[in-house]
N, C-alpha and C positions, 0 to 999 in steps of 0.2 A: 494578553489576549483580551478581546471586549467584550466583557458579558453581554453587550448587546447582543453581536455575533450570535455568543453561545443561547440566548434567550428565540432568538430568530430562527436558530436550526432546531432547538428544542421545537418551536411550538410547530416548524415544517415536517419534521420527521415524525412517523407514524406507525406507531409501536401495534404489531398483530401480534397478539396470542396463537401459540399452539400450531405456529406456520413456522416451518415445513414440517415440523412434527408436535406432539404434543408437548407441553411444557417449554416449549420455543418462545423465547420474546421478540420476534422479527424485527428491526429496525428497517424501514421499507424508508430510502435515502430518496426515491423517485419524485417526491414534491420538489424538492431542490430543484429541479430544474424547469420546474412550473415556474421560478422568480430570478428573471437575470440576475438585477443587484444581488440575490443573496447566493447565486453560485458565485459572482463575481467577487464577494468578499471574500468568499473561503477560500479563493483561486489568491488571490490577494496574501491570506491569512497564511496560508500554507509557501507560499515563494516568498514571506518576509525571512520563512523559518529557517528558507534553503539558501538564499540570493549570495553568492558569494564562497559557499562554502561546498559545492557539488559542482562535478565537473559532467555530471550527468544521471536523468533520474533515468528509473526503471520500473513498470509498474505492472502489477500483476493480472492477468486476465481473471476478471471482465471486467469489472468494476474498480479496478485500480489504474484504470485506464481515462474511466469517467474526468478524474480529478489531476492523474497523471502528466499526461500529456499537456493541458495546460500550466500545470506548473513549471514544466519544463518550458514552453514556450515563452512564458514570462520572466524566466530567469535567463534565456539564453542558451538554454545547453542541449543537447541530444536527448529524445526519448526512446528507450528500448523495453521490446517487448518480449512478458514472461505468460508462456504460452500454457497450457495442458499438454499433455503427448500427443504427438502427430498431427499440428497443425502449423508446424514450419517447416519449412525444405532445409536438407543437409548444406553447409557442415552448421552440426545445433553441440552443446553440452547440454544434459540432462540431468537431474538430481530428482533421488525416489524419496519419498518420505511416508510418516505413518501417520495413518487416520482414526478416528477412532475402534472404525471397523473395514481395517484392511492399509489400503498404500494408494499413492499415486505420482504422478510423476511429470515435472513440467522442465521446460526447455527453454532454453536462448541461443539466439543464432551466433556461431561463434566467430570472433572478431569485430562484433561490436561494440565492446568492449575492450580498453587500452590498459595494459597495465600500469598501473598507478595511480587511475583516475579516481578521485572521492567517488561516491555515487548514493545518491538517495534510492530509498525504494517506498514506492509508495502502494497502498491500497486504501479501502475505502474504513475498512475495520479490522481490527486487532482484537482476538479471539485467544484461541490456543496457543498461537506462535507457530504453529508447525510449516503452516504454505511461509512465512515469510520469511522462516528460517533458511529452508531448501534455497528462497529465493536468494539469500544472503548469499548461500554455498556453492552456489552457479556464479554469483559474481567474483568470489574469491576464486573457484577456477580460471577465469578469463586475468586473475593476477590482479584486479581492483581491491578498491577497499569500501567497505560498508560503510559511509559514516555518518548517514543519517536514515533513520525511520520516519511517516509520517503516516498517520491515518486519522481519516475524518472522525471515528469511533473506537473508545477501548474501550473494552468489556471489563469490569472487575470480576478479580475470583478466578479468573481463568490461567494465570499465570501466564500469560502471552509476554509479559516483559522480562519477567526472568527466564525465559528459553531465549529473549534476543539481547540478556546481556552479556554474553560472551562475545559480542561481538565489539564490547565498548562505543556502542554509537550511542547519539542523539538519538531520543524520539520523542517525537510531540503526535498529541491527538488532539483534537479540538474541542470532542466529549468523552466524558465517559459516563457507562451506565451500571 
């Protein structure tokens, strides 16, 4: 990866305190798309990770859509959308998961998805693990296989990579904080 890169999105992204709550270090991603070239490298940075090795990404609403979708486009492959509850039409799979106060629960439409397709899943940050876990376990319903993570942002301390190592995939993040 080129520390440029990583220097570039450092100095774009724009670290709020105490947003959405207190004690929150927001990483506000929204300058990225104030500078083509530098979404255009991370679009770059992210489909060198996947190019060849996914038969299809997947990214999670909302913002793993941002980044999603073109990666898929640039490698060639299919993008499919991981939705929150009740905003796709039947026939959907569903998988609930636990938040820190309470559950929730997100959807893909089923059959689009092949069994035995690689499949990336992307978002824009890697926190907890818990939405991209769910997201994992929707894919392996539809009989795929996870075999790659990617996200613009991992968090340290939060253990988000060992809840998605039982999955045995790849994952790349581009920073971490």
């Amino acid at each position: 990866m080129s520390a440029d890169l990583v220097q570039r999105l450092e100095n774009a992204i724009e670290t709020v305190p105490n947003f959405p709550h207190d004690g929150i270090m927001f990483r506000d991603i929204t300058p990225i798309f104030l500078d083509h070239l530098l979404y255009a490298d991370v679009i770059l940075n992210l489909a060198e990770f996947s190019r060849g090795k996914v038969d299809a990404v997947c990214g999670i609403e909302s913002r793993g859509y941002l980044f999603g979708i073109a990666v898929a486009v640039a490698i060639g492959v299919p993008f499919i959308l991981i939705r929150k509850k009740g905003k796709l039409p039947p026939p959907f799979v569903a998988e609930k998961y636990d938040l820190e106060y309470g559950s929730a629960e997100i959807e893909m439409r089923e059959g689009q998805l092949k069994p035995g397709q690689r499949v990336l899943i992307h978002d824009d940050l890697l926190a907890t693990g818990g939405t991209t876990e769910a997201a994992a376990r929707l894919v392996q319903k539809q009989g795929a296989t996870v075999s790659q993570f990617s996200f613009l942002i991992g968090l340290r301390g939060l253990q988000g990579e060992q809840k998605l190592a039982q999955f045995d995939a790849e994952i790349h993040k581009i920073l971490e904080y």
